[in-house]
C-alpha positions as CSV (number, residue, x, y, z in Angstrom):
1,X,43.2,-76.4,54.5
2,X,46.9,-75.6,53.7
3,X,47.7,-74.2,50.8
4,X,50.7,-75.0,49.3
5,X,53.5,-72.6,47.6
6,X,57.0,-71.5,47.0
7,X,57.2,-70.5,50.6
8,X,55.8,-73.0,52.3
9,X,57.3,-76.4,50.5
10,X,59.3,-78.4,52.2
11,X,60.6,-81.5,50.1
12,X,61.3,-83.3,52.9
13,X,57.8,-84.0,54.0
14,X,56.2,-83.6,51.2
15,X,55.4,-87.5,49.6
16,X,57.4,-88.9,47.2
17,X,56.7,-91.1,44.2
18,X,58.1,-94.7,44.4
19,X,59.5,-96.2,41.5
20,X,57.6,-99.6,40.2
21,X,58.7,-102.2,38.6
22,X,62.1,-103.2,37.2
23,X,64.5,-100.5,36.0
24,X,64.7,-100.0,32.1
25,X,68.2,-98.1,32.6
26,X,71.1,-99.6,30.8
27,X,74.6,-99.0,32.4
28,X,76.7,-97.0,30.4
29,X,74.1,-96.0,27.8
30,X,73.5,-92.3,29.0
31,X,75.3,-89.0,28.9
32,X,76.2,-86.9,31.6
33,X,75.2,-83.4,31.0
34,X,79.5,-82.3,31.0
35,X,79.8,-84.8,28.2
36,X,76.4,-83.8,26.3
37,X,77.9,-80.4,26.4
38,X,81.3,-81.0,25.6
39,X,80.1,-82.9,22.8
40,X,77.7,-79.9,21.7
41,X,81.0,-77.3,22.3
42,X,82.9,-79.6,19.8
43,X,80.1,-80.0,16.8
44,X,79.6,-83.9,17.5
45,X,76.0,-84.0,18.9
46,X,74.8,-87.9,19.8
47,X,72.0,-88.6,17.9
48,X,69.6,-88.4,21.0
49,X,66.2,-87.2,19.3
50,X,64.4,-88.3,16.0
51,X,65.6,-87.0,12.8
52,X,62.6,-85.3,11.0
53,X,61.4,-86.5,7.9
54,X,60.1,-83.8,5.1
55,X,58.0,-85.6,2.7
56,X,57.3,-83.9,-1.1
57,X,54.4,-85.3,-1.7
58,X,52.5,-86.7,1.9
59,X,49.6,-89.3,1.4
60,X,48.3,-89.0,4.9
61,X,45.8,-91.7,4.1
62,X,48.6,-94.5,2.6
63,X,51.6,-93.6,4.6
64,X,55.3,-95.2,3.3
65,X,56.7,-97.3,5.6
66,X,59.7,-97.4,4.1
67,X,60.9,-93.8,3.7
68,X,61.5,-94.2,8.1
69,X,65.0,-93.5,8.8
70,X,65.3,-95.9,11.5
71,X,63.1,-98.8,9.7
72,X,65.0,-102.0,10.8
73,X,64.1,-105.9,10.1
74,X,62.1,-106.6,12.6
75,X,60.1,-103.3,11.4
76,X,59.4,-105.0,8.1
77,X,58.6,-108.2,9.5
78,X,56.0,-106.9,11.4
79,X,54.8,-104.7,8.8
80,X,54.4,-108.1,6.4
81,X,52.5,-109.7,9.2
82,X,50.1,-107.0,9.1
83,X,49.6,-106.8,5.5
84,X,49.6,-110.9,5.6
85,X,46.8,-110.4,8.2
86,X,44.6,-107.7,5.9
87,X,45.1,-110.0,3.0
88,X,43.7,-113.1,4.9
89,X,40.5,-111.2,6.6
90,X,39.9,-109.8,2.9
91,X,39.8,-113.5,1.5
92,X,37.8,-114.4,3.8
93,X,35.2,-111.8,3.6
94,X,35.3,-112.2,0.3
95,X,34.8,-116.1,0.6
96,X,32.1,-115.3,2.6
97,X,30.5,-113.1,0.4
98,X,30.4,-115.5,-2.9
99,X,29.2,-118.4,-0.1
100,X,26.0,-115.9,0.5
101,X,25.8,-115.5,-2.4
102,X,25.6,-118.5,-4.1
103,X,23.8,-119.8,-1.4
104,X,21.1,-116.9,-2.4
105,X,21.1,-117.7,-5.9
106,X,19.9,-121.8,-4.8
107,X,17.0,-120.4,-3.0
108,X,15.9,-117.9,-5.6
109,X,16.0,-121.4,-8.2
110,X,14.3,-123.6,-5.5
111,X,11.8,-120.8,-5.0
112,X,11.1,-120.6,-8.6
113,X,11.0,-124.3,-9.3
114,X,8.2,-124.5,-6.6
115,X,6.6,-121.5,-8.1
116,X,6.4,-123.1,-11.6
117,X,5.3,-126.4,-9.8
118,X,2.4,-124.9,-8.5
119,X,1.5,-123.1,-11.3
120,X,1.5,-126.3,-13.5
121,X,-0.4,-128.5,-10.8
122,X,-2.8,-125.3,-10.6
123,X,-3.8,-124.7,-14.2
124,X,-3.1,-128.4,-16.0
125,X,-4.2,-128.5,-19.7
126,X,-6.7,-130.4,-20.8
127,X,-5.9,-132.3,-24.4
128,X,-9.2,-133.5,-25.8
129,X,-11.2,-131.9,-24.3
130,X,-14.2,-130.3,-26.0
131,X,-16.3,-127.4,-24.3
132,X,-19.9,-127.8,-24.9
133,X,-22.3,-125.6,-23.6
């Protein structure tokens, strides 16, 4: 067992990870370091990170979309095709629902139009009909 340190590293032999895939890097779209700090000496930082974004009054549980700084077009389309989605599956869950239960409602009223049928064919009354002991 060799165990590896400061001392005993040697980047040469050690193995290396290869890249996979295509290259994401755009030509021309990154700073040196010289130019991020000449840029940081002068006051004109890049904007390279996130802004934050202080919210008064945060609603964890109904977050607004819209207060994003960098909220774009495509951001909102894709917001209205997720709001267009949770509309459609609560119609239909709803539809569903009143189908149940309408469907429900038949069975209870054929259950208790049988009932009263056997009831009636069970007990008929006699007109007429005299009693004598």
């Amino acid at each position: 067992m060799i165990i590896r340190n400061k001392f005993r590293y040697n980047h040469k032999t050690e193995p290396k990870e290869e890249p996979q895939g295509e290259s994401q890097t755009i030509q021309g779209e990154a700073y040196t370091i010289r130019e991020l700090l000449d840029k940081y000496a002068k006051g004109i930082m890049p904007p390279v990170g996130r802004q934050p974004e202080y919210d008064e009054n945060p609603d964890i549980d109904n977050p607004d979309v819209f207060r994003k700084p960098d909220l774009d077009l495509s951001d909102l389309t894709e917001q209205g095709l997720e709001t267009q989605e949770v509309l459609e599956r609560e119609d239909f869950i709803k539809n569903t629902r009143a189908k149940k239960s309408a469907q429900k409602e038949k069975e209870a009223e054929r259950k208790k139009i049988i009932e009263e049928h056997k009831n009636s064919s069970a007990n008929p009354t006699q007109i007429g009909t005299t009693n004598s002991e």
